[in-house]
DSSP file (Angstrom, degrees, kcal/mol; ACC not computed):
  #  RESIDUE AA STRUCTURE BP1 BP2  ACC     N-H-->O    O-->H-N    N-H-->O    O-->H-N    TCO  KAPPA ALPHA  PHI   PSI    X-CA   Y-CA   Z-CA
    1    1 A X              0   0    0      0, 0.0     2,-0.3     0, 0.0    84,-0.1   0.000 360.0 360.0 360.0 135.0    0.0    0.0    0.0
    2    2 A X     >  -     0   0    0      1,-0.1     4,-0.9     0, 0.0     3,-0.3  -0.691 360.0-105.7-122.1 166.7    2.0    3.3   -1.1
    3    3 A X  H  > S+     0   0    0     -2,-0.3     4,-1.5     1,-0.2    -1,-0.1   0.650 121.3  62.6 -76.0 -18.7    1.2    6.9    0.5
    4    4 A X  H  > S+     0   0    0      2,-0.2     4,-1.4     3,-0.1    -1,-0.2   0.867  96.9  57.5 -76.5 -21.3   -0.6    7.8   -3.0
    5    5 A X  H  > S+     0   0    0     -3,-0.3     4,-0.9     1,-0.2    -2,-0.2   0.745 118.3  36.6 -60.5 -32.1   -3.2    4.8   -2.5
    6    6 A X  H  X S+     0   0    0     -4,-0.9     4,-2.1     2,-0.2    -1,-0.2   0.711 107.9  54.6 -89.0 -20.7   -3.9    6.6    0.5
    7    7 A X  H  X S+     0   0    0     -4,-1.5     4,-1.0     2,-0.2    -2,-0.2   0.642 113.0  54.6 -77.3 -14.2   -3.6   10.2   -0.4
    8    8 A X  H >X S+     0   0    0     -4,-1.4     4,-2.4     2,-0.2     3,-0.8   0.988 100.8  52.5 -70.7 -62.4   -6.3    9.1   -3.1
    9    9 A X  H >X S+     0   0    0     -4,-0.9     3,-2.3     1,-0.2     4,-1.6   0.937 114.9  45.7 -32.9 -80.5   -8.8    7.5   -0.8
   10   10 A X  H 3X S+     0   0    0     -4,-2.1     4,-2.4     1,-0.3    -1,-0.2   0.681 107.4  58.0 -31.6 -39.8   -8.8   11.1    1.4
   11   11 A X  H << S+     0   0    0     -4,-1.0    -1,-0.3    -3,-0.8    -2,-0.2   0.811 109.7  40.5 -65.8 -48.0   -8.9   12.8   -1.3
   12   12 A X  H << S+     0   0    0     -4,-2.4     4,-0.3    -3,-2.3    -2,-0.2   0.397 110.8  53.7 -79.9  -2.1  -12.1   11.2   -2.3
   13   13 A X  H >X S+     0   0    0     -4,-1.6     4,-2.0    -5,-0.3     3,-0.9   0.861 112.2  40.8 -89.1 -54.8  -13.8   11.0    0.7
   14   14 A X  T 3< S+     0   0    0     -4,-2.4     4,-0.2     1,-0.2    -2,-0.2   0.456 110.4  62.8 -78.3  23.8  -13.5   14.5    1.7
   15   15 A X  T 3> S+     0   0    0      2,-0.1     4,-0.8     3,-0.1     5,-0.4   0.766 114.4  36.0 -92.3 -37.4  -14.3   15.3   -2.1
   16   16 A X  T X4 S+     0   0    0     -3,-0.9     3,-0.7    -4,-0.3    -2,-0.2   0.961 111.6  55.9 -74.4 -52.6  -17.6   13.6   -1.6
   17   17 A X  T 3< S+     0   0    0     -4,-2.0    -1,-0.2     1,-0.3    -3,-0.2   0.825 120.1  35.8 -71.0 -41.0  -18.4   14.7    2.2
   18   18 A X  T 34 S-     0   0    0     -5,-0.3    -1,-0.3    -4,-0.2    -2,-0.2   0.535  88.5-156.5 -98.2   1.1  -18.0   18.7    1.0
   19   19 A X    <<  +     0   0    0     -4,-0.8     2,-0.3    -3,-0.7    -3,-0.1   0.759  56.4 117.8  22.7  81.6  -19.6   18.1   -2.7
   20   20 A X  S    S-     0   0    0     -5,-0.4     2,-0.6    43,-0.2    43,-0.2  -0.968  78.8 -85.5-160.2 133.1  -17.7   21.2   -3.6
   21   21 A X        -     0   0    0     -2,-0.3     2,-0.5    41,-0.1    41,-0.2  -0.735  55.6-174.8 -45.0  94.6  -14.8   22.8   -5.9
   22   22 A X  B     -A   61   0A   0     39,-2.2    39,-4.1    -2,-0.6    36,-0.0  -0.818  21.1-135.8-119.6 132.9  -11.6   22.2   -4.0
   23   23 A X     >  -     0   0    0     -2,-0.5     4,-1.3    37,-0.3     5,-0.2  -0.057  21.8-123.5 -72.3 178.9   -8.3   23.1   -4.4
   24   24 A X  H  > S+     0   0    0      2,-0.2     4,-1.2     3,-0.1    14,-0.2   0.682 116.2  58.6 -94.9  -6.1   -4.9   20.9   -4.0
   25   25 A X  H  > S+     0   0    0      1,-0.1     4,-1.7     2,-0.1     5,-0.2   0.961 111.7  32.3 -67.2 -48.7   -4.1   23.5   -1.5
   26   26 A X  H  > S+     0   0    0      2,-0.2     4,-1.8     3,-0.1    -2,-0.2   0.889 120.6  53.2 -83.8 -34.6   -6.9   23.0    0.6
   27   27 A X  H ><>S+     0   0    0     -4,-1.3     3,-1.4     1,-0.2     5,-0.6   0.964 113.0  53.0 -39.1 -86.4   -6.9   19.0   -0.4
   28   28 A X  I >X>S+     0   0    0     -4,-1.2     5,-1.9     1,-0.2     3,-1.6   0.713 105.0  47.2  20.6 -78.4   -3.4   19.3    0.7
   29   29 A X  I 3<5S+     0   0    0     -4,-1.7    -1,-0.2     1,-0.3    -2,-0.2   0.857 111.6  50.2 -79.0 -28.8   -3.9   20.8    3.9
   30   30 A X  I <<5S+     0   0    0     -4,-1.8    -1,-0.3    -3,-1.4    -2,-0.2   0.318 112.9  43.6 -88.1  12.7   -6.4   18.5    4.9
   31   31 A X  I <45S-     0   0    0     -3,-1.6    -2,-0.2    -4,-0.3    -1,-0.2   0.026 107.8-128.1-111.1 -17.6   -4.5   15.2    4.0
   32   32 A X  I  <<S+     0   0    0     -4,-0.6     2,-0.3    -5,-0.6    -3,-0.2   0.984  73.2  99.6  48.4  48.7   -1.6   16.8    5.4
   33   33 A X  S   <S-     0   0    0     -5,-1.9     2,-0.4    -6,-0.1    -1,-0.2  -0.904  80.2 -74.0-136.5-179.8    0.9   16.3    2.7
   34   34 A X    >>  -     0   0    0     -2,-0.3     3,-1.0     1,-0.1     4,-1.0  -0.451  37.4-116.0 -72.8 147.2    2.0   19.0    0.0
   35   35 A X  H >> S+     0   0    0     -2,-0.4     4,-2.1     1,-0.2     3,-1.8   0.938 109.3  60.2 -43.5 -55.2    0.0   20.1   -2.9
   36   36 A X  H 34 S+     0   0    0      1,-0.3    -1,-0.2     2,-0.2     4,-0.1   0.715 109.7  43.9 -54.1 -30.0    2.3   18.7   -5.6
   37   37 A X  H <> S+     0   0    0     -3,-1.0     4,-1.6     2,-0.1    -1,-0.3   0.760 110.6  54.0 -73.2 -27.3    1.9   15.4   -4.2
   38   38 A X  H <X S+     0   0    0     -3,-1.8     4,-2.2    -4,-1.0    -2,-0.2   0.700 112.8  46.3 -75.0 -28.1   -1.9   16.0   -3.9
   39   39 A X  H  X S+     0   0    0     -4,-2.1     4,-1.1    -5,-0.2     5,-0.2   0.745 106.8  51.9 -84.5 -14.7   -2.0   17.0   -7.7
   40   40 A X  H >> S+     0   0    0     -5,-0.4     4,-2.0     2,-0.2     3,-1.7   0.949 112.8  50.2 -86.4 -57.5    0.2   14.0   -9.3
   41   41 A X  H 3X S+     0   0    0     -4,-1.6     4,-1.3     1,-0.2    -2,-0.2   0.932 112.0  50.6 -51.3 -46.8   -2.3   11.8   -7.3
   42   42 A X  H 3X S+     0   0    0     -4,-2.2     4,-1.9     1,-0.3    -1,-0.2   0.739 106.0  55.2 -19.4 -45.0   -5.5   13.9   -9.0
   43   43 A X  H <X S+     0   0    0     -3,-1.7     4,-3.9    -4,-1.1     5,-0.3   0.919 103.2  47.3 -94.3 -44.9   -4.3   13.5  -12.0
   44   44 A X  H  < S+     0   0    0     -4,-2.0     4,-0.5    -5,-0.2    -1,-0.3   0.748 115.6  51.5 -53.5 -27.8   -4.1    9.8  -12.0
   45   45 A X  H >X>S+     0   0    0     -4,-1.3     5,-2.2     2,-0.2     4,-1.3   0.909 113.5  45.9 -74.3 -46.5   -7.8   10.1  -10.4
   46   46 A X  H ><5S+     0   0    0     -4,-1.9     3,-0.5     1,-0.3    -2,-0.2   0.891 108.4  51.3 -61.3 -54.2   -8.8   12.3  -13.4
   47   47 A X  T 3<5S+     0   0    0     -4,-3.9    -1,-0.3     1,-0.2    -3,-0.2   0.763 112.0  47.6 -69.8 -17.2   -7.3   10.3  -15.7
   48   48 A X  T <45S-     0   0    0     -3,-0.6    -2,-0.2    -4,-0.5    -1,-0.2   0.503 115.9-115.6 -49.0 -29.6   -9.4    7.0  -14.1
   49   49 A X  T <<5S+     0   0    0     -4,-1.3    -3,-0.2    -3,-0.5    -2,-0.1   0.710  82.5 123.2  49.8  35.3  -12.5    9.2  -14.2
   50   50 A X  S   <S+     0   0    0     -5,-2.2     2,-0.3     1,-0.1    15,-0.2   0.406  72.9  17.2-123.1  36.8  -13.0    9.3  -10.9
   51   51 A X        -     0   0    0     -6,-0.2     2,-0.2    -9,-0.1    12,-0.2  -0.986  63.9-147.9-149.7 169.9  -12.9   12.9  -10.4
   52   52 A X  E     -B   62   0A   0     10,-4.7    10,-0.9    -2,-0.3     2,-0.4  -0.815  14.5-149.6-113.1 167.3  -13.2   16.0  -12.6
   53   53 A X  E     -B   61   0A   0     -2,-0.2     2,-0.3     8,-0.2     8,-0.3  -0.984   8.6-143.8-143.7 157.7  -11.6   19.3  -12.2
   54   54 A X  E     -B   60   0A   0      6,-1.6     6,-2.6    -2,-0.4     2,-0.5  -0.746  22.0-137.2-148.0 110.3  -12.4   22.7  -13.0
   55   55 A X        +     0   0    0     -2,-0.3     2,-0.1     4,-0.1     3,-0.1  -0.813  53.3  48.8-116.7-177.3   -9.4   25.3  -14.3
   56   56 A X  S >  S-     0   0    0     -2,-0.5     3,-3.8     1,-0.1    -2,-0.1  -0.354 103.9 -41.2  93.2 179.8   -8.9   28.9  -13.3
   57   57 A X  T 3  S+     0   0    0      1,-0.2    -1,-0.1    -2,-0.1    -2,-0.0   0.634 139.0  38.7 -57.9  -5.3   -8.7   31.0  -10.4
   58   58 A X  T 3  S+     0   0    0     -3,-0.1    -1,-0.2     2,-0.1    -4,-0.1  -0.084  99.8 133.7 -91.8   6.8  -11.7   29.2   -8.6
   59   59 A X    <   +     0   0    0     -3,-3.8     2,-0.2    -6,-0.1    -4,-0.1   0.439  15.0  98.9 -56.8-161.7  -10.4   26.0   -9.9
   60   60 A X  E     - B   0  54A   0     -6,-2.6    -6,-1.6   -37,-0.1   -37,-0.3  -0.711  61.0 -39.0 122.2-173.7   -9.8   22.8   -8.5
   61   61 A X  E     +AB  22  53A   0    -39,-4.1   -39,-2.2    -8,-0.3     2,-0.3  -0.630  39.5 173.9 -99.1 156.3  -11.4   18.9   -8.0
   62   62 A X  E     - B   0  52A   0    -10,-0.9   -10,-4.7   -41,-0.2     2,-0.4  -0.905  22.3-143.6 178.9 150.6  -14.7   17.9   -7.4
   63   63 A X        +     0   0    0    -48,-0.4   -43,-0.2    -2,-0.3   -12,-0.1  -0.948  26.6 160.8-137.8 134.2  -16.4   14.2   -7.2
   64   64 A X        +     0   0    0     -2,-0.4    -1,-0.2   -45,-0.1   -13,-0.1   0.199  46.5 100.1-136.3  -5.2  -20.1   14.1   -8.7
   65   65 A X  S    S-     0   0    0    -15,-0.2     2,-0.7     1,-0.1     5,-0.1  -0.140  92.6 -82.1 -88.0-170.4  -20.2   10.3   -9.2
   66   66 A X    >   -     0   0    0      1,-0.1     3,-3.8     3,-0.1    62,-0.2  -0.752  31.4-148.6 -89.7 103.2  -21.9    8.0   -6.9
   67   67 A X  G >  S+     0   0    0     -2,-0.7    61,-1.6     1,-0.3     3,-1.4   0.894  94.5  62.1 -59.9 -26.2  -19.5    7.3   -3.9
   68   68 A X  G 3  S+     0   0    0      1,-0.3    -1,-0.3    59,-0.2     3,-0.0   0.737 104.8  48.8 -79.1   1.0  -21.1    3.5   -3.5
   69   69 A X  G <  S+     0   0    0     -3,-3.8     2,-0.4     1,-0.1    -1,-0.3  -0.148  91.0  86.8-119.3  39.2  -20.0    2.8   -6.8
   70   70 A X    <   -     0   0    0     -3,-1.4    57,-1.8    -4,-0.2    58,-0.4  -0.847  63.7-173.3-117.9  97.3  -16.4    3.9   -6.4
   71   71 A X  B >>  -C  126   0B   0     -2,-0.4     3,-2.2    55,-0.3     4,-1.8  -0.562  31.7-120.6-110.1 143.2  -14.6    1.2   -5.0
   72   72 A X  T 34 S+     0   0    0     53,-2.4    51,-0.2    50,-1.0    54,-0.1   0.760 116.1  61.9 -72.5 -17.0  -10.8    0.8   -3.6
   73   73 A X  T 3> S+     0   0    0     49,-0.6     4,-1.1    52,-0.2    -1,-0.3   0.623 107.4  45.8 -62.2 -30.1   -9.9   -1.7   -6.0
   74   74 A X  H <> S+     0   0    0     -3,-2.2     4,-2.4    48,-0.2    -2,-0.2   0.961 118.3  40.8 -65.2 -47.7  -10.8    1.4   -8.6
   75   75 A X  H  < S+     0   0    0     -4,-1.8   -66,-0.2     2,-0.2    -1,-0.2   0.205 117.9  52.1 -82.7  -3.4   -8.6    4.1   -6.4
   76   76 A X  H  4>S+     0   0    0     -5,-0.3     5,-2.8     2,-0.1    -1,-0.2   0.805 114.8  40.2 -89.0 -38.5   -6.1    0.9   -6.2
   77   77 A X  H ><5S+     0   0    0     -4,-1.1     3,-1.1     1,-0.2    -2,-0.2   0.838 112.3  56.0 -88.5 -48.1   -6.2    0.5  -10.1
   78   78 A X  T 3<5S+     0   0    0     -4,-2.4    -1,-0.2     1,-0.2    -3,-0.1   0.649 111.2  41.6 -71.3  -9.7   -6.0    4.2  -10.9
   79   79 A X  T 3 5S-     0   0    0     -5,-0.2    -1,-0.2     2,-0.1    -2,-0.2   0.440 102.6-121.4-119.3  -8.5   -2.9    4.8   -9.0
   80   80 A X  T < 5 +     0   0    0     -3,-1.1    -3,-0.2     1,-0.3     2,-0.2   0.496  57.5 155.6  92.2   5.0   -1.0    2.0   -9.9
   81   81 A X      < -     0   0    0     -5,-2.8    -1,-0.3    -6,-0.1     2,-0.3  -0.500  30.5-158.1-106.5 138.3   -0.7    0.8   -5.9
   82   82 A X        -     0   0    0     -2,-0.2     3,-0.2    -3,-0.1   -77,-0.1  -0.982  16.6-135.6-128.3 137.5   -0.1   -2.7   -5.5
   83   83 A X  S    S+     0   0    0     -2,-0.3     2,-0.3     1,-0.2    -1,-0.1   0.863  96.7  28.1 -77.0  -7.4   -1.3   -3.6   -1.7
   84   84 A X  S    S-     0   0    0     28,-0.1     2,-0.4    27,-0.1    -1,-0.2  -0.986  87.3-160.1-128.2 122.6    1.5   -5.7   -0.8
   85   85 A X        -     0   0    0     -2,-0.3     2,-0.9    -3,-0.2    -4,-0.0  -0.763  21.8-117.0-114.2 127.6    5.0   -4.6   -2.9
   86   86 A X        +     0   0    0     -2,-0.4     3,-0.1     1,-0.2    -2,-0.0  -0.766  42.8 161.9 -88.8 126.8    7.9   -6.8   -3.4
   87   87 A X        +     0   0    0     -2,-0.9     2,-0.3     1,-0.3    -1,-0.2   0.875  55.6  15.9-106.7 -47.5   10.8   -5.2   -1.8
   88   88 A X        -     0   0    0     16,-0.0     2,-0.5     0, 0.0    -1,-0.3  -0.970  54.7-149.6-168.3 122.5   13.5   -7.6   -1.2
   89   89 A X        -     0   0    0     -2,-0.3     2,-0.1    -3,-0.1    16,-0.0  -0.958  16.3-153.3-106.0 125.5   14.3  -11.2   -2.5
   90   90 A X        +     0   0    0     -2,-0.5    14,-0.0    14,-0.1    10,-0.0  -0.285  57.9  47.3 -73.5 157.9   16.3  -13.8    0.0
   91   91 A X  S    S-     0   0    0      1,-0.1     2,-0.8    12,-0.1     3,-0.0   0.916  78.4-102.3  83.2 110.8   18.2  -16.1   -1.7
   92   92 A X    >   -     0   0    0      1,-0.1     3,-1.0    12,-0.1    -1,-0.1  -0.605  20.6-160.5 -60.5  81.3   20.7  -16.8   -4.6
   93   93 A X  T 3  S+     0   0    0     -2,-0.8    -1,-0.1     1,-0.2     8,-0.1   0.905 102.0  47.2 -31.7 -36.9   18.8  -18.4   -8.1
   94   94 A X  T 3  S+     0   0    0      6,-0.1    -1,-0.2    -3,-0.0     7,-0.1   0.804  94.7  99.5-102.0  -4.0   22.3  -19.6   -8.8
   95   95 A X  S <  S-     0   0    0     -3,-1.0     6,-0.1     1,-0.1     0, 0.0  -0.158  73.7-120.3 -67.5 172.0   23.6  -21.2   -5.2
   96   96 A X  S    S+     0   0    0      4,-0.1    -1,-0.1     3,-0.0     3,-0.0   0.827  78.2 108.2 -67.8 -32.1   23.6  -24.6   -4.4
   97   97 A X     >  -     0   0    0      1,-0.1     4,-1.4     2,-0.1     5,-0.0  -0.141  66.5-141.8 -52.8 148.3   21.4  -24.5   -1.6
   98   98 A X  H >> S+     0   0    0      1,-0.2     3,-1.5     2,-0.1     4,-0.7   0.947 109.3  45.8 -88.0 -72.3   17.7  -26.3   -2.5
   99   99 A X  H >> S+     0   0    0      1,-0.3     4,-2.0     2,-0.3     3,-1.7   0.645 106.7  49.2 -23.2 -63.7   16.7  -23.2   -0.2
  100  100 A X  H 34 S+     0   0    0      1,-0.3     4,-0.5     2,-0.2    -1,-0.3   0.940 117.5  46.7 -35.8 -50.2   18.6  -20.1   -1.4
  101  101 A X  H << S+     0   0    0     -3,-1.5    -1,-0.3    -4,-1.4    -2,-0.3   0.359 117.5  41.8 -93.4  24.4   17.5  -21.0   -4.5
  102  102 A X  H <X S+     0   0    0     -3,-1.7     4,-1.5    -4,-0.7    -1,-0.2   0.846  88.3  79.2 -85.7 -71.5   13.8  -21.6   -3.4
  103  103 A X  T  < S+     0   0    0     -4,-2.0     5,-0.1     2,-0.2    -3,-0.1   0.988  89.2  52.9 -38.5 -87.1   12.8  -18.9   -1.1
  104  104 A X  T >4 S+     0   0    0     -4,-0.5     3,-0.8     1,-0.2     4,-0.2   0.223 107.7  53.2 -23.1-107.8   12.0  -15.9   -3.8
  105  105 A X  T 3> S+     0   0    0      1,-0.4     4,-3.6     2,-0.2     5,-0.3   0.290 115.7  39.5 -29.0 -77.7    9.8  -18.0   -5.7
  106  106 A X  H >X S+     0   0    0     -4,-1.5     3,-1.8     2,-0.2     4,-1.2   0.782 120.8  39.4 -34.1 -77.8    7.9  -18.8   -2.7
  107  107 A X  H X> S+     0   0    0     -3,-0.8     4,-1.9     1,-0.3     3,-1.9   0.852 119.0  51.1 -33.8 -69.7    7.9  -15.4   -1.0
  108  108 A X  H 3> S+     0   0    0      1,-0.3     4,-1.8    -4,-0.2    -1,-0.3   0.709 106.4  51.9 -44.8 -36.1    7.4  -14.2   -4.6
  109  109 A X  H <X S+     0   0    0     -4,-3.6     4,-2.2    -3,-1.8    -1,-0.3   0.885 115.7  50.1 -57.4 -52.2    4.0  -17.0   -5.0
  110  110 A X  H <X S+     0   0    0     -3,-1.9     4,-2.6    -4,-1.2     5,-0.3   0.927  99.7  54.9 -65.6 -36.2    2.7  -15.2   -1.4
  111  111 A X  H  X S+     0   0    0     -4,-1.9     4,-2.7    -5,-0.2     3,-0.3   0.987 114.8  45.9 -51.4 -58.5    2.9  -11.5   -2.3
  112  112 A X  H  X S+     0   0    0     -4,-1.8     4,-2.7     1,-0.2    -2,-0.2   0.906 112.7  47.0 -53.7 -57.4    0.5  -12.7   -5.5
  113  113 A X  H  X S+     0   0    0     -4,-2.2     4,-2.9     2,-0.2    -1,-0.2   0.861 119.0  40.2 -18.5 -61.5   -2.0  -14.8   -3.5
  114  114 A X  H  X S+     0   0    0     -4,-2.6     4,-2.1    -3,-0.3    -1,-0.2   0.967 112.8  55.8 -64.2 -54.3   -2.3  -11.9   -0.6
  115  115 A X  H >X S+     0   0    0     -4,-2.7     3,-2.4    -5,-0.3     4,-0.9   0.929 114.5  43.6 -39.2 -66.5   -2.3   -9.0   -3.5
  116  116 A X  H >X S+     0   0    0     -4,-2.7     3,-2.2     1,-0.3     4,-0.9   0.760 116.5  45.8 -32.3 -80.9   -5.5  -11.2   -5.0
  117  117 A X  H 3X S+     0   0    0     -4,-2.9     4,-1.5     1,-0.3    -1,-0.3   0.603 112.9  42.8 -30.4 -40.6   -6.9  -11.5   -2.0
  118  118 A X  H <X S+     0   0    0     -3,-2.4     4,-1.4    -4,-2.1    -1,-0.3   0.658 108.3  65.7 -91.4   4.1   -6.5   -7.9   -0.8
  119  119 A X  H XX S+     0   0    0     -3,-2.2     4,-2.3    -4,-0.9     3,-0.5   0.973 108.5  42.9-120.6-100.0   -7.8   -6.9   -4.7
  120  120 A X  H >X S+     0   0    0     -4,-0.9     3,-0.9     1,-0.3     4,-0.8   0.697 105.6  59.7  -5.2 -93.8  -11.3   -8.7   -3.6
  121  121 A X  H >< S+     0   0    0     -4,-1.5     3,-0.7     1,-0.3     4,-0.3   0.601 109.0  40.9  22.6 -93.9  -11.2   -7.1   -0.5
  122  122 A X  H << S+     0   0    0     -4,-1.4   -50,-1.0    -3,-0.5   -49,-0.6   0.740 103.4  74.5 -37.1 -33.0  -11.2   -3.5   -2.2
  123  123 A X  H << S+     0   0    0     -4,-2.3    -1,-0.3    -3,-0.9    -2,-0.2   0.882  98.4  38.0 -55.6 -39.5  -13.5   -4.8   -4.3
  124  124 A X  S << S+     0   0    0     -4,-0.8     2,-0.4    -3,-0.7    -1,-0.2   0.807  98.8  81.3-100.1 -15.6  -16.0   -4.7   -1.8
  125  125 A X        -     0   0    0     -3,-0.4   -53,-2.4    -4,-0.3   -52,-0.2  -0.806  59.2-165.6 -74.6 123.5  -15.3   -1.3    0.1
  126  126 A X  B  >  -C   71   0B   0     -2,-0.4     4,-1.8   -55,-0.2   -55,-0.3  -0.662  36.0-112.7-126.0 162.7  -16.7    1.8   -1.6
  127  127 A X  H  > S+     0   0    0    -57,-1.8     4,-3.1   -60,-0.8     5,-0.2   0.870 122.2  55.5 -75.3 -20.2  -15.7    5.6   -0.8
  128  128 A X  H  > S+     0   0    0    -61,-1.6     4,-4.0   -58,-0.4     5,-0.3   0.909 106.2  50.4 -71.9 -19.2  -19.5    5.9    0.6
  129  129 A X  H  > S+     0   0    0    -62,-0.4     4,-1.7     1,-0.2    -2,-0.2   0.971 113.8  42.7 -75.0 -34.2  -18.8    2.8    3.0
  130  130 A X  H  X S+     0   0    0     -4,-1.8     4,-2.9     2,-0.2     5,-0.3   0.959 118.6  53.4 -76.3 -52.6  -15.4    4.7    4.3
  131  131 A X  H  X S+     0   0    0     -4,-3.1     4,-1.9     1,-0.2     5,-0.3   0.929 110.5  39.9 -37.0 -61.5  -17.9    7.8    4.2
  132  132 A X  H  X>S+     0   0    0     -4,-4.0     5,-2.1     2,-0.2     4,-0.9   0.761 107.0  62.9 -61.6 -35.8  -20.5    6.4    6.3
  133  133 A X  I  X>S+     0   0    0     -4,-1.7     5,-2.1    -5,-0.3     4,-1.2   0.999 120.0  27.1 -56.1 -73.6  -17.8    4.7    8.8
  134  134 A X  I  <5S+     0   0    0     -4,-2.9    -2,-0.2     3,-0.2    -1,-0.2   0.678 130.0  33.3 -85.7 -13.7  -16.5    8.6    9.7
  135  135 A X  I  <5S+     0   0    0     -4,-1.9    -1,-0.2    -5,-0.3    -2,-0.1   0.485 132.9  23.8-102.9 -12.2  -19.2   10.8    9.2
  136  136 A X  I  <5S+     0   0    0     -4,-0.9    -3,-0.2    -3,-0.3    -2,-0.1   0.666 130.1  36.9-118.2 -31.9  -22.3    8.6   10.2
  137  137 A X  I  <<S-     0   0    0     -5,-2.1    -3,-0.2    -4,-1.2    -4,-0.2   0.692  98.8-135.4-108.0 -20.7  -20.7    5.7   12.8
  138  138 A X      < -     0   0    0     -5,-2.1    -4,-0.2    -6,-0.4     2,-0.1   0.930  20.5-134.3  70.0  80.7  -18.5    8.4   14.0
  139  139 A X        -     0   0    0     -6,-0.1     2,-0.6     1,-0.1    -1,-0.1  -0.481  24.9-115.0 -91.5 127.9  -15.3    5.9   13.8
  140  140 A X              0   0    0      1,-0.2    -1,-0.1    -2,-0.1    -2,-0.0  -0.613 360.0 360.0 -99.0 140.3  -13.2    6.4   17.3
  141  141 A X              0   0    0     -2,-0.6    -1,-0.2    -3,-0.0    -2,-0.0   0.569 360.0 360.0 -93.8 360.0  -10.2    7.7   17.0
């Protein structure tokens, strides 16, 4: 899960909860990262078409679709975020050991499984359920 997967999600909840023209400053500030990070992610929503944006000086982002048909597997897809990343392979392909030369493949056989699995998962979470969670069950922090 990478810090744009997340910056996306925020982005689209609070796009939806203020049904509004919003800037990447004010996105920004309320994700608590910079704008220039807020925009790269945008644009990767924009180009997904699941938000639209408005230029000039009043510009900015705005989410008119239906938040229960927006799903995290979409905001997963549009952003390129895989939820478990292979970082590091153990092991030597060319040693002798049955192990050395083993491991990766395995590890590498779990990453896919879990990704599938956590792929589903999103699948079944929408930005209105994430909505509802913070605005409606009043989710303790």
């Amino acid at each position: 899960m990478t810090g744009e997967f997340i910056i996306a999600i925020h982005a689209l909840v609070f796009l939806n909860h203020r049904k509004e023209i919003l800037s990447s400053e004010r996105l920004a500030e309320n994700i608590c990262t910079n704008s220039a990070r807020v925009r790269k992610v945008m644009s990767q929503l924009k180009k997904a078409g699941l938000v639209k944006s408005k230029e000039g000086a009043v510009g900015g982002y705005y989410f008119d679709g239906d938040p229960d048909q927006i799903n995290l597997a979409m905001i997963s897809k549009a952003v390129a975020d895989k939820p478990i990343a292979k970082v590091w392979r153990s092991g030597n392909q060319k040693d002798l050991c049955l192990l050395a030369i083993s491991m990766s493949t395995i590890v590498d056989n779990l990453v896919e499984e879990l990704n599938v699995l956590c792929e589903k998962r999103y699948e079944e979470i929408t930005v209105g359920d994430i909505s509802r969670d913070i605005f409606e069950r009043k989710v303790q922090h």
